[in-house]
PAMARVO-134515 format. One record per residue: residue number from 1; x, y, z of N, C-alpha, C, O in turn. Coordinates in Angstrom, 1 decimal, padded with zeros to 4 digits. Atoms other than C-alpha are relative to their C-alpha. Layout:
{r NUM {X Y Z} {X Y Z} {X Y Z} {X Y Z}};
...
% end
This chain:
{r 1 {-000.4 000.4 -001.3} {-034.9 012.6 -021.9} {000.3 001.3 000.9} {000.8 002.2 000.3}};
{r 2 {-000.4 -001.1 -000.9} {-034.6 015.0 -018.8} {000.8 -000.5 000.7} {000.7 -001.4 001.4}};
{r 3 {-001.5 000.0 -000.5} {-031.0 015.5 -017.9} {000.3 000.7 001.0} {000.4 001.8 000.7}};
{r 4 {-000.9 -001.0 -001.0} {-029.5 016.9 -014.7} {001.4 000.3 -000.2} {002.3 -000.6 000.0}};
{r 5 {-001.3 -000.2 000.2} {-026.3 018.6 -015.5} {001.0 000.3 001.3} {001.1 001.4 001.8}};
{r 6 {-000.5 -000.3 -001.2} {-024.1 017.9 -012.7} {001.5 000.4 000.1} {002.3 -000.5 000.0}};
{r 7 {-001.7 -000.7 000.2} {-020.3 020.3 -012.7} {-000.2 000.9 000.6} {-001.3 001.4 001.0}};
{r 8 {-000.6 -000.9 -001.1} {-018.1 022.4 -011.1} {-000.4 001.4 -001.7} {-000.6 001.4 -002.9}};
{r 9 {000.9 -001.2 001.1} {-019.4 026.2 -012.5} {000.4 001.3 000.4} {-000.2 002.3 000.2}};
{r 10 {-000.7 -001.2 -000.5} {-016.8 028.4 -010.8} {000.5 000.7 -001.1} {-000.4 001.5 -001.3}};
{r 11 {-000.9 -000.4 001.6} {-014.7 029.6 -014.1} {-000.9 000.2 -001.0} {-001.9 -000.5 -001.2}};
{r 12 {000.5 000.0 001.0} {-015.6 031.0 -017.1} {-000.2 -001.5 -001.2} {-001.1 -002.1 -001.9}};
{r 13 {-000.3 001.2 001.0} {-014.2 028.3 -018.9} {-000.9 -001.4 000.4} {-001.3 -002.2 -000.6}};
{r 14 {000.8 001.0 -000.1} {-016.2 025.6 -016.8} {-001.6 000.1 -000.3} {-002.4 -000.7 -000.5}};
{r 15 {001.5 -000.4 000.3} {-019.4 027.5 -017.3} {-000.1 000.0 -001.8} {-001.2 000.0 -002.3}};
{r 16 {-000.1 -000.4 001.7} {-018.6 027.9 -021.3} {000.1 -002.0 -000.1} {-001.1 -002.2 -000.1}};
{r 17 {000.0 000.8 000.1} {-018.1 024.2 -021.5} {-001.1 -001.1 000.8} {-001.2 -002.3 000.7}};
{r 18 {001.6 000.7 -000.2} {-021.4 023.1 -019.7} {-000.8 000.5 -000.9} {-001.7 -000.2 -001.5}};
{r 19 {001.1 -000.7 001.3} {-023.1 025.8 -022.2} {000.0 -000.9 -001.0} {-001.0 -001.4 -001.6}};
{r 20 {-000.4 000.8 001.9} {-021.2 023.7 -025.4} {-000.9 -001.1 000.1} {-001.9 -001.4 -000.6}};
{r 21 {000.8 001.6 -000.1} {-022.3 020.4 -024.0} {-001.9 -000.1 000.6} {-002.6 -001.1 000.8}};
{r 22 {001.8 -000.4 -000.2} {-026.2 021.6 -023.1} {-000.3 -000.1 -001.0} {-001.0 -001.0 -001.4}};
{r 23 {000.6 -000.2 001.3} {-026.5 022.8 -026.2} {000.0 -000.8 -001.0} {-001.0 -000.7 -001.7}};
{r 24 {000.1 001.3 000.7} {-025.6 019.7 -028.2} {-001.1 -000.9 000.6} {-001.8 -001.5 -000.2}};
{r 25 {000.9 000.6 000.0} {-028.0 018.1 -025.8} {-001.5 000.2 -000.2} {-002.4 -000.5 -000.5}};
{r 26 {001.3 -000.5 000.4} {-030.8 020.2 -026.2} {000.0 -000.1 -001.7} {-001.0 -000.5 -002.3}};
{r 27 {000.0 000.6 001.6} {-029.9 019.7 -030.1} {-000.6 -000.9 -000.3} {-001.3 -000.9 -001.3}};
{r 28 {000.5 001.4 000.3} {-030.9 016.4 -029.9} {-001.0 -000.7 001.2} {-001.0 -001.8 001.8}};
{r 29 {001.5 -000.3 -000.3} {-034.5 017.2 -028.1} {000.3 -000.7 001.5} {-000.5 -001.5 002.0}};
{r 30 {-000.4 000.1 -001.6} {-032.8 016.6 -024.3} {-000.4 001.3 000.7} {-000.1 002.4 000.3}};
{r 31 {000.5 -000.8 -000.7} {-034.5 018.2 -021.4} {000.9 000.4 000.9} {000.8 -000.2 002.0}};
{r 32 {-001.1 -000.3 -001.1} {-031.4 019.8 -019.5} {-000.1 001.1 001.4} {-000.4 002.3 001.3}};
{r 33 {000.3 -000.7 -001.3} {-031.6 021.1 -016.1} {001.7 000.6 000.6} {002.5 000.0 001.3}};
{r 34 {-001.7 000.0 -000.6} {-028.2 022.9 -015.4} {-000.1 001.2 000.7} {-000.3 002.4 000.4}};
{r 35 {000.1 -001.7 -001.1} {-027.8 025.0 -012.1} {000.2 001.2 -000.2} {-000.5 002.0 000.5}};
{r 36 {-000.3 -001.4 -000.4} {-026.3 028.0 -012.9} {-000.8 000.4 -001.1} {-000.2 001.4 -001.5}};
{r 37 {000.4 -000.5 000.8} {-028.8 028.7 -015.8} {-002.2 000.4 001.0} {-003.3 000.8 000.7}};
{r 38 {001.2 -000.1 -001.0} {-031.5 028.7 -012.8} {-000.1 001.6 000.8} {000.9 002.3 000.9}};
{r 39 {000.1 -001.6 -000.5} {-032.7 032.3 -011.2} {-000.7 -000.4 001.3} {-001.3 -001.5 001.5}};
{r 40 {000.7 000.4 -001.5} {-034.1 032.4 -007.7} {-000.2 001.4 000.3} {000.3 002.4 -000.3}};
{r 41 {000.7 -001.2 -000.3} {-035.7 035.2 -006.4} {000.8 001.4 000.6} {000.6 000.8 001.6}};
{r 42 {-000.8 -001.1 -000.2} {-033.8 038.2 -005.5} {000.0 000.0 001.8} {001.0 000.3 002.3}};
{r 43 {000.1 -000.3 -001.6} {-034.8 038.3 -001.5} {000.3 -001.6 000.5} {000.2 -001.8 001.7}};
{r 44 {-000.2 001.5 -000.6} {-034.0 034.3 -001.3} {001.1 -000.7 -000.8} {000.6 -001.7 -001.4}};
{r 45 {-001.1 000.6 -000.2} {-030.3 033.2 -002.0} {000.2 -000.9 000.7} {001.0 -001.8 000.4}};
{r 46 {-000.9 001.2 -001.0} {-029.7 031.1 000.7} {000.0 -001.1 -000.7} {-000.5 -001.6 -001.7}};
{r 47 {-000.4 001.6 000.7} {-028.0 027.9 000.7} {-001.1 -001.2 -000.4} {-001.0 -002.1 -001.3}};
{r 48 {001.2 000.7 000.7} {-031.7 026.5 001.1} {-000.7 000.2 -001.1} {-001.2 -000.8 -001.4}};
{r 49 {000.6 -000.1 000.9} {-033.2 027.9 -001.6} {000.4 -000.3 -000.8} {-000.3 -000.6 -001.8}};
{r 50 {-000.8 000.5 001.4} {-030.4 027.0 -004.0} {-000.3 -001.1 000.3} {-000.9 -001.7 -000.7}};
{r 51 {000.0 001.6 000.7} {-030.6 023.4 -003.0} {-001.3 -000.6 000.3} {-001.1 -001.7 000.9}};
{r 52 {001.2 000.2 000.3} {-034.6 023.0 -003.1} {000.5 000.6 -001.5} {001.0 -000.4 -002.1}};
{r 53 {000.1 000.1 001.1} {-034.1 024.5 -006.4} {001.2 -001.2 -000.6} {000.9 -001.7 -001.7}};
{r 54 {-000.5 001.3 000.8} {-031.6 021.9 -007.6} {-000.4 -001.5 000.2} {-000.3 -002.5 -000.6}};
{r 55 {000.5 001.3 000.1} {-033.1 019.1 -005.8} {-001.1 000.0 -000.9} {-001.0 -001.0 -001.6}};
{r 56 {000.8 000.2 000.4} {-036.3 019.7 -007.5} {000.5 -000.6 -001.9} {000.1 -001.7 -002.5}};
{r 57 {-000.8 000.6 000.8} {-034.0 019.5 -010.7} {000.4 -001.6 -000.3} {000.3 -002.1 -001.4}};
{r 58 {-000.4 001.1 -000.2} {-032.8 016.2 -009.8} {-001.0 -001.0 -000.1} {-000.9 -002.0 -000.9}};
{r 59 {000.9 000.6 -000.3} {-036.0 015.0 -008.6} {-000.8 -000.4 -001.4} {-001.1 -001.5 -001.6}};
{r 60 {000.2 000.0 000.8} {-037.4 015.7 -011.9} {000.8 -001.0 -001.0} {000.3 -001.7 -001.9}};
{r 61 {-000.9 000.6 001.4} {-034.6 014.0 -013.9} {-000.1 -001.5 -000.4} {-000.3 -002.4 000.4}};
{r 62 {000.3 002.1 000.5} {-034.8 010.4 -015.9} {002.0 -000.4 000.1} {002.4 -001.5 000.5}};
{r 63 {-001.4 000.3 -000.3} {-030.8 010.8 -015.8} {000.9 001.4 000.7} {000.8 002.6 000.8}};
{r 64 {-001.4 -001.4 -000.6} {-027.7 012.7 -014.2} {001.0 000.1 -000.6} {001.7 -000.8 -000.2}};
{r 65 {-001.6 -000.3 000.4} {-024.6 013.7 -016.0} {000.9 000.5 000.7} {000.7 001.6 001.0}};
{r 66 {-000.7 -000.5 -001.1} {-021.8 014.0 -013.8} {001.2 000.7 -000.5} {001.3 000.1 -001.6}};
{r 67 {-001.3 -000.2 000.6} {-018.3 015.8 -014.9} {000.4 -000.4 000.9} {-000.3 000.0 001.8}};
{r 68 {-000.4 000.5 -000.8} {-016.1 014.1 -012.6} {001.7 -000.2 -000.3} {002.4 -001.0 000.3}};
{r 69 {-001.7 000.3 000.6} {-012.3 014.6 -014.5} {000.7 001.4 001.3} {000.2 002.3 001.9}};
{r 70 {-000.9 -000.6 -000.8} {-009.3 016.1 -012.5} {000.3 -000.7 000.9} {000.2 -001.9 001.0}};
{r 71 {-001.2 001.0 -001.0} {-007.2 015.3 -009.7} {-001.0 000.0 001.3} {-000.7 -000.9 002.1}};
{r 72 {000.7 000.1 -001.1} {-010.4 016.3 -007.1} {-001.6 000.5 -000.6} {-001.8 001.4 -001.4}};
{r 73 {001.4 000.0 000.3} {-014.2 015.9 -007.6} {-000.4 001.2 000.5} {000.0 001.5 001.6}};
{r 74 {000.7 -001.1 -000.4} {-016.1 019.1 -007.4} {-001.1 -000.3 001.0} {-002.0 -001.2 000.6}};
{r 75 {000.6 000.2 -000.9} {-018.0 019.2 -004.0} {-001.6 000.2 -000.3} {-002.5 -000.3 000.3}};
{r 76 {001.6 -000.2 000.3} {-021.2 020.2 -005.2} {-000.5 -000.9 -000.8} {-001.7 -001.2 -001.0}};
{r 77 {000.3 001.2 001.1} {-021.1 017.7 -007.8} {-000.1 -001.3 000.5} {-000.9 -002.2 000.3}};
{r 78 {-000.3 001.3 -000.7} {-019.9 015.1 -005.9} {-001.7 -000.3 001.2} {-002.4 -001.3 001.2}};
{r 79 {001.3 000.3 -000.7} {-023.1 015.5 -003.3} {-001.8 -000.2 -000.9} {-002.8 -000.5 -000.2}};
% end
């Protein structure tokens, strides 16, 4: 199945704990798409280019996984 991994990816610790849970899903032959493992071209950063490359992500995906725990939904997650 192709997965969109949708979380907050500020922190080490939130980025170390999307790696844990990727990697069990790629374990078990899951196609995961998770933003911050994405590269973009060096002369095109912008906010457009990040989110053409994640919509296409999305667009791609048969499901989304959301992390959605705490007291406030991560804004990028949430959209």
């Amino acid at each position: 199945m192709r997965i969109y991994f949708a979380a907050p990816l500020f922190t080490p610790y939130e980025r170390d704990f999307i790696d844990d849970c990727t990697r069990r899903l790629r374990a078990e032959g899951h196609v995961v798409f998770v933003p911050h493992e994405e590269t973009l071209d060096a002369d095109d950063r912008s906010p457009d280019a990040i989110f053409a490359k994640d919509r296409g992500g999305i667009d791609q995906a048969e499901a989304m996984l959301a992390i959605l725990d705490g007291l406030l939904v991560d804004d990028g997650t949430a959209c």
